[in-house]
N, C-alpha and C positions, 0 to 999 in steps of 0.2 A: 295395240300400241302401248307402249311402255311409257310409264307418267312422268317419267324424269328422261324425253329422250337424248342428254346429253352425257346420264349416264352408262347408255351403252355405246355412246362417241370414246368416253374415256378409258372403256374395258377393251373395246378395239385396240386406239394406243394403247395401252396398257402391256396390252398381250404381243402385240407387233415391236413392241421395242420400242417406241418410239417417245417422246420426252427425254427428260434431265430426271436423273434421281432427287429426291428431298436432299440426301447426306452432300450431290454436288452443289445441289441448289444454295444451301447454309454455306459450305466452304467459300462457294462466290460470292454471296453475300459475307461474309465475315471479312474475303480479301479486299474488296473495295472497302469498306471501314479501315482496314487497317492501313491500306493504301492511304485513303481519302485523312487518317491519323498523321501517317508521318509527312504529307507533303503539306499540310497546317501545323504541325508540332509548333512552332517557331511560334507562329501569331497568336496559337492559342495559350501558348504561357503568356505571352504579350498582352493577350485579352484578359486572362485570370489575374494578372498585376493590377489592371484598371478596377477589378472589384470592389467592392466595400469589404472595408477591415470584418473580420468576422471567421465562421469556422468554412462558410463556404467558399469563399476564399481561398484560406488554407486548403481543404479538396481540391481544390481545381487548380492550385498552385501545386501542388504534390502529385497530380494524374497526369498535368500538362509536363510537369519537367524529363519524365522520361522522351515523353513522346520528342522536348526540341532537343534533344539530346541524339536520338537519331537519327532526327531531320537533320541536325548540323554532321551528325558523323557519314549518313548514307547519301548528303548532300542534293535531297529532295525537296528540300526548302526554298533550295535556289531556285527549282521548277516552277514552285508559285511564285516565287519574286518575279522571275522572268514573263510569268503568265498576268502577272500586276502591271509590271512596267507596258507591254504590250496591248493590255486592256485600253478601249478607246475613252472609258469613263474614268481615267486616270491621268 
């Protein structure tokens, strides 16, 4: 018997095709971020305004503005507003 037996669980999958690749794996992960980016763009410049004066600040005013920029132009924004208003803790 082999000391790691869920390594021969995984060379099974492996060989049979079976899983998500690493490279799909990160592309998914990266599109939710970016997703998860433009439908906040709006609130998070909103929230980099509330800062304290200073350079971090400035960063996060400068990373957020593209972002509500094509929240307002892809109109993804609205989707969280709509998903705010609808919330029962609002």
């Amino acid at each position: 018997m082999s000391p790691h037996p869920n390594k021969d669980i995984e060379i099974e999958r492996a060989t049979a095709g079976c899983g998500v690749s690493r490279r799909r794996a990160h592309a998914a992960v990266l599109g939710f971020y970016l997703a998860a980016a433009l439908f906040n763009g709006e609130a998070l410049l909103r929230e980099a305004h509330l800062l304290r004066y200073g350079p971090l600040r400035d960063s996060a005013i400068a990373a957020a503005r593209p972002l509500a920029a094509a929240a307002r132009m892809t109109r993804l924004g609205r989707l969280r507003a709509w998903a705010e208003r609808r919330s029962p803790a609002h």
